[in-house]
NUTOR-926323 format. One line per field, with one value per residue (C-alpha): residue number from 0; residue in one letter; x, y, z. Coordinates in nm, 4 decimals. Example, Ala and Ser with C-alpha at 12.3 -4.5 7.8 and 13.67 -1.06 7.14 Angstrom:
2
seq: 0, 1
type: A, S
xx: 1.2300, 1.3670
yy: -0.4500, -0.1060
zz: 0.7800, 0.7140
END
This chain:
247
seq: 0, 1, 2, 3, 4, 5, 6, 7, 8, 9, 10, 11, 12, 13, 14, 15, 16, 17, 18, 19, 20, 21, 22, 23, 24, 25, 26, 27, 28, 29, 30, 31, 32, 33, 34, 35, 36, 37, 38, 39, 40, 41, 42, 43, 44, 45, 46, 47, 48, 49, 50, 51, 52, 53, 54, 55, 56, 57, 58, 59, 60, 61, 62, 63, 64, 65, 66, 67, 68, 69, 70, 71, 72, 73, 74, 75, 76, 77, 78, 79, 80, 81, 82, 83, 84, 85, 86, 87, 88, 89, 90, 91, 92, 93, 94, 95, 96, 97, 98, 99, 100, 101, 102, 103, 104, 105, 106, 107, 108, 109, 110, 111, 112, 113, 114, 115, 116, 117, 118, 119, 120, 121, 122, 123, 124, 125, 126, 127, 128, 129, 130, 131, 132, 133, 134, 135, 136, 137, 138, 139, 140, 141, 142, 143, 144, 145, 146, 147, 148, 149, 150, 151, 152, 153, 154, 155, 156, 157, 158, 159, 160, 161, 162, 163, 164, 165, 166, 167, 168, 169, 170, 171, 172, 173, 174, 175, 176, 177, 178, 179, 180, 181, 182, 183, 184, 185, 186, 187, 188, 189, 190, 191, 192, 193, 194, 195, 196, 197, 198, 199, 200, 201, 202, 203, 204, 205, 206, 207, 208, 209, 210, 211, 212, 213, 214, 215, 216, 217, 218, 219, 220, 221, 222, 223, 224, 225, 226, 227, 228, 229, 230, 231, 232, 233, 234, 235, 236, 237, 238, 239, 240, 241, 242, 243, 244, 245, 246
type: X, X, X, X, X, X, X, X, X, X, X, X, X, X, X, X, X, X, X, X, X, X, X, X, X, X, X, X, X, X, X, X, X, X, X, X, X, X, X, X, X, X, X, X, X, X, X, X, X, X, X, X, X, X, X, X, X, X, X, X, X, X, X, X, X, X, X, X, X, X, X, X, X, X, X, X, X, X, X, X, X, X, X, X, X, X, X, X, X, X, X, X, X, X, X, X, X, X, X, X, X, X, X, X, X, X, X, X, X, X, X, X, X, X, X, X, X, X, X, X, X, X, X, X, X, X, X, X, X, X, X, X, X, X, X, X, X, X, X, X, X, X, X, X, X, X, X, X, X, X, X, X, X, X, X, X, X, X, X, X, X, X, X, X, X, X, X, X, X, X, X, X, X, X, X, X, X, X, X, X, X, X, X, X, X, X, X, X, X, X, X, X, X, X, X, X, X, X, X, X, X, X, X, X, X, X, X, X, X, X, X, X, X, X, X, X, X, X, X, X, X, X, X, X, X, X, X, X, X, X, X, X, X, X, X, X, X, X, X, X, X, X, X, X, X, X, X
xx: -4.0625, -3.6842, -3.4523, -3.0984, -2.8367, -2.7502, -2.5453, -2.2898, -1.9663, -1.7002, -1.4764, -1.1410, -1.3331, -1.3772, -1.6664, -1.5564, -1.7556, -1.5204, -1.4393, -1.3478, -1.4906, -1.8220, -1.8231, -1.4526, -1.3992, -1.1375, -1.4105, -1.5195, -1.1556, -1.1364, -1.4546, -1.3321, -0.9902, -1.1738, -1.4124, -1.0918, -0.8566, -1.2004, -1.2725, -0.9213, -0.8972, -0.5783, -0.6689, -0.4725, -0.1627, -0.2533, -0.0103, -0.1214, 0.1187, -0.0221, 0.2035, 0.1451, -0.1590, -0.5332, -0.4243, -0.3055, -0.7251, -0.6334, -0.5286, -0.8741, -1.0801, -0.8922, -0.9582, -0.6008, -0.2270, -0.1465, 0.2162, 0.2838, 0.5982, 0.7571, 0.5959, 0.6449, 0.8526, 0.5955, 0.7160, 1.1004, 0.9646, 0.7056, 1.0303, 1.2068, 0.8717, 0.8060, 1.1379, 1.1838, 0.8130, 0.7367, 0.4255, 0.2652, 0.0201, 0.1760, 0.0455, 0.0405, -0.1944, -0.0669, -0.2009, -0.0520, 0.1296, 0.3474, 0.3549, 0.4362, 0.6138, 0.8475, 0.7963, 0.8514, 1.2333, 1.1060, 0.7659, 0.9797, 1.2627, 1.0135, 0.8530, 1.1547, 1.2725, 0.9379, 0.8725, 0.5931, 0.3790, 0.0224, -0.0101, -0.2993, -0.2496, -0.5220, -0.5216, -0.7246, -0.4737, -0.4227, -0.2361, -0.5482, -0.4597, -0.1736, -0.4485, -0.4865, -0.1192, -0.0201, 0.0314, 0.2222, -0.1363, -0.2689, -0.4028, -0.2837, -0.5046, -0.6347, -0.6545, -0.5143, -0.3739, -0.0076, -0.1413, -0.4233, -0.4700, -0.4383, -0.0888, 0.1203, 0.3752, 0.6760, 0.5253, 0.5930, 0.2979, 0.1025, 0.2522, 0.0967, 0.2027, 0.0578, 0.1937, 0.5394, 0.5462, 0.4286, 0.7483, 0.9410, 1.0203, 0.9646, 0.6238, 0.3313, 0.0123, -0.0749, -0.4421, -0.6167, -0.9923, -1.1764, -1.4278, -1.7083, -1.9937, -2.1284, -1.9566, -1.6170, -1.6314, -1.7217, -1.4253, -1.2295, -1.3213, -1.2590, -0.8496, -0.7842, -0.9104, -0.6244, -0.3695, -0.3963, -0.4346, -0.1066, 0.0336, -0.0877, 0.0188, 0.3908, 0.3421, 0.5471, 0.4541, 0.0962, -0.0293, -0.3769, -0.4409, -0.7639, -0.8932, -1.0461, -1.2740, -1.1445, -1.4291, -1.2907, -0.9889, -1.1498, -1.4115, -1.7268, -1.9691, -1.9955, -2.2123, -1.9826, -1.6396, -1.7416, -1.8589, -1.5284, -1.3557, -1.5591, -1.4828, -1.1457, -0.9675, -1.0125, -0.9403, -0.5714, -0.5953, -0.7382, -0.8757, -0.7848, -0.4840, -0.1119, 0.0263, -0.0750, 0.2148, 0.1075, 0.3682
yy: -1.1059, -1.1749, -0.9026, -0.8657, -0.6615, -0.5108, -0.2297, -0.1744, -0.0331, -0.2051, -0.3905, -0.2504, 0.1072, 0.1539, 0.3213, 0.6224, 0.9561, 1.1111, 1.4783, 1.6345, 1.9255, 1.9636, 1.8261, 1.7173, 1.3746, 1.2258, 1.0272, 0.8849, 0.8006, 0.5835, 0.3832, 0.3034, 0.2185, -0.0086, -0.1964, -0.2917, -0.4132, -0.6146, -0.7073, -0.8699, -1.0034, -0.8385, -0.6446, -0.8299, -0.7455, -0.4707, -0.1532, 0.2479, 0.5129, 0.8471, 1.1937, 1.5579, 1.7168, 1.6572, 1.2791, 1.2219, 1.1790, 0.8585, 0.6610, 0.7054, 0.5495, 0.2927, -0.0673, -0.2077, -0.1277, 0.2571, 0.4637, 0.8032, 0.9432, 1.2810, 1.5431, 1.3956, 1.0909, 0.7822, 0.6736, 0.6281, 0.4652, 0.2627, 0.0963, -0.0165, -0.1780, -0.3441, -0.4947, -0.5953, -0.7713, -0.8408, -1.0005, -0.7126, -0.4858, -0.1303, 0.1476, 0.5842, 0.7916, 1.1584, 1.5231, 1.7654, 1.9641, 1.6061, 1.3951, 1.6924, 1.9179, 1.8115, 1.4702, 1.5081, 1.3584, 1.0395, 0.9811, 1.0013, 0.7567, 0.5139, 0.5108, 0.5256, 0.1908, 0.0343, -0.0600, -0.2957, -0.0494, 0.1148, 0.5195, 0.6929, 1.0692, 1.2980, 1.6644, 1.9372, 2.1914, 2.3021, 2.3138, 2.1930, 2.1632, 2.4249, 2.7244, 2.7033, 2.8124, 2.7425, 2.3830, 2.2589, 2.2012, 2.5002, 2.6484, 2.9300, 3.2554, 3.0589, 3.2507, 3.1032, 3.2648, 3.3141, 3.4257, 3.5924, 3.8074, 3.4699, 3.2298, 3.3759, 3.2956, 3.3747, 3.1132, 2.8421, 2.6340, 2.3398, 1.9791, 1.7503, 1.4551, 1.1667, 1.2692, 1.3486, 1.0258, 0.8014, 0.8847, 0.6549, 0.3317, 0.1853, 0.2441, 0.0423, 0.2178, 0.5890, 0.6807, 1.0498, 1.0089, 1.2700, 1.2975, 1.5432, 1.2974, 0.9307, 0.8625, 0.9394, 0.7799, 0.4630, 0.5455, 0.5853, 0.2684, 0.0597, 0.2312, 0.2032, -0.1672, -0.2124, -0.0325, -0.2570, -0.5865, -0.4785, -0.5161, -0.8226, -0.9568, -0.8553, -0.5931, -0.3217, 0.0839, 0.2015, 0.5533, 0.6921, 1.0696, 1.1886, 1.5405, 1.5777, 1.8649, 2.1549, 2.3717, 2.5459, 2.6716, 2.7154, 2.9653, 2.7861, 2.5450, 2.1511, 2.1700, 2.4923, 2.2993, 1.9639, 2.2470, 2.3472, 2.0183, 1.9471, 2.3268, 2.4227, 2.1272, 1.8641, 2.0993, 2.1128, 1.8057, 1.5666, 1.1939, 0.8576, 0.6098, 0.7123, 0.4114, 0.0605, -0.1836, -0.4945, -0.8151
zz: 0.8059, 0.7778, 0.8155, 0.5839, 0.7210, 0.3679, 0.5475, 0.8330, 0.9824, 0.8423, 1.1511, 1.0350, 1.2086, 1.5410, 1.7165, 1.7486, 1.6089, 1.3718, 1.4353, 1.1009, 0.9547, 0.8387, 0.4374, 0.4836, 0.2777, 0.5234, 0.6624, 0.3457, 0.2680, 0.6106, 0.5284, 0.1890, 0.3474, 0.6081, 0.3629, 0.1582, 0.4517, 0.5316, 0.2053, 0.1560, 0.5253, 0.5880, 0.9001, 1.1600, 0.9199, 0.8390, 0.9446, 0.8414, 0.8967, 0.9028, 0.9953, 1.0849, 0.9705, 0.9476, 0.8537, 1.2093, 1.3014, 1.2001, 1.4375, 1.6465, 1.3351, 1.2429, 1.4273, 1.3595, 1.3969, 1.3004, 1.3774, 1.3507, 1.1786, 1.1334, 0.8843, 0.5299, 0.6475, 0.6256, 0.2937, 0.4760, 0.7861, 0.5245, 0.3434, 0.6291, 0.7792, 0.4559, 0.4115, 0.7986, 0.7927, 0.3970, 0.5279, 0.6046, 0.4776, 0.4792, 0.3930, 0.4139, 0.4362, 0.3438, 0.2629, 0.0307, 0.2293, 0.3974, 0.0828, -0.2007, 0.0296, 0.2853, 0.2215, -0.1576, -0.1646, 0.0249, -0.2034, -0.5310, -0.3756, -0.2420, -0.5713, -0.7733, -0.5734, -0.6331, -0.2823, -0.2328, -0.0820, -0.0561, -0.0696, -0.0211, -0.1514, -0.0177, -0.2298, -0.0963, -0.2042, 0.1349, 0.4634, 0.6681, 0.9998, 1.0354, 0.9421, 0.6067, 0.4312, 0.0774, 0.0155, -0.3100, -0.4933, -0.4224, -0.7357, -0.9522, -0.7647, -0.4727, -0.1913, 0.1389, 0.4790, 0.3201, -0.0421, 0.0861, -0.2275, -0.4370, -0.5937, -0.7950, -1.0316, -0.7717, -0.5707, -0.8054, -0.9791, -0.8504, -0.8625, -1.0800, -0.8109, -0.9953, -1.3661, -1.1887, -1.0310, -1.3366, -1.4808, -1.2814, -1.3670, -1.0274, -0.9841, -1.0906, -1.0559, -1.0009, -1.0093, -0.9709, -0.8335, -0.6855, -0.3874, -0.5017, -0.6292, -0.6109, -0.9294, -0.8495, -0.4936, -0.6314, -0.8650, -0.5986, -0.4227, -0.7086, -0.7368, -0.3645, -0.3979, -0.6570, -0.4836, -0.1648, -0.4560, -0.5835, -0.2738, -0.1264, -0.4807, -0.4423, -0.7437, -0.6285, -0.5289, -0.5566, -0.5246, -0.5313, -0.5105, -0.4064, -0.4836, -0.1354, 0.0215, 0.2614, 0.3165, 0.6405, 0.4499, 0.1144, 0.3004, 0.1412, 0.2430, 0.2334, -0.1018, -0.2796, -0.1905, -0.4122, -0.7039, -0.6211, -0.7211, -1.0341, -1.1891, -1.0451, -0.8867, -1.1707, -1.4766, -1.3830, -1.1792, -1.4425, -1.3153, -1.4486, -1.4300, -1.5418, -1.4622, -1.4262, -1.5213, -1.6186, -1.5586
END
């Protein structure tokens, strides 16, 4: 009988075991990341910039050209890339605590400019390599290691990233998705898909955020942290597109 390969590791991954937490969806996010670079063909010009934080893991997974930057700085080093080589594929790969915290001046600039660029946003509401602080996201009473009795208003409300961002003219898609079911991760793959399209088509600045799993910081278990998404993350983080600018 004739054997089909109808599933394998996608080539733009390299075979190494991943070492993330338990339930953690940054794996997830790489494989999706990999099938599309493969998909499209693009992996030889292909360049991921990743900083400080659990996003750094990176560079071990991914079979093609990756740089690391300063904490909250790959949108700055992704805009001088992109305009020295045009011809390549560029693109960041950012938590919540670099993208919507220190990196927050050069996400909105780089989007405000409309650089021809790919950002992956990944939202788990929490400082998750540096022990579990307060990240920008973090929602109104969560409890982390620097509000351990829960946010409060002094501490300033979470960013809506994606709405923010969809109000700038320089931007051409922005795109919420969430990692917690079947569903949404096929949702997912289907927006990350576009946001490298966009690109390769010379469309201008591209951002998807994904509601992502923490369930060493969040203090609950694999299965409890994607019933965490669904009934507190995605309430005040609602899913779909706010921006998709046609030509």
């Amino acid at each position: 009988m004739e054997e089909k390969l109808i599933f394998s590791k996608p080539k733009s991954l390299r075979d190494t075991p991943m070492r993330y937490c338990p339930g953690c969806s940054h794996g997830t996010l790489h494989r999706i990341i990999a099938e599309t670079i493969d998909l499209f063909g693009i992996r030889e010009r292909t360049v991921g910039i990743a900083p400080v934080g659990c996003a750094v893991f990176a560079y071990d997974y991914f079979y093609f050209d990756m740089i690391e930057v300063a904490h909250g700085r790959p949108p700055a080093a992704a805009t001088g890339m992109k305009r020295a080589a045009p011809d390549k594929i560029i693109f960041c790969y950012q938590g919540d605590g670099d993208l919507a915290a220190i990196g927050t001046a050069e996400i909105v600039h780089a989007a405000n400019r409309g650089e021809n660029l790919t950002v992956i946003f990944v939202n788990n509401g929490t400082y998750g390599m540096t022990g579990g602080q307060m990240a920008p996201t973090t929602l109104m009473g969560q409890r982390t290691t620097t509000t351990p009795t829960g946010r409060g208003i002094r501490d300033g409300y979470p960013l809506r990233v994606s709405e923010m961002l969809a109000t700038l003219e320089g931007v051409t898609y922005i795109e919420r998705v969430a990692m917690n079911n079947p569903k949404n991760t096929l949702k997912a793959k289907k927006a990350i898909k576009k946001a490298f399209q966009n690109q390769i088509e010379g469309k201008g600045f591209s951002l998807v955020e994904a509601l992502s799993t923490c369930p060493t910081d969040w203090g609950l278990s694999p299965v409890d942290s994607l019933k965490w998404i669904e009934e507190k993350m995605i309430p005040y983080f609602p899913l779909g597109v706010f921006k998709d600018k046609k030509d």
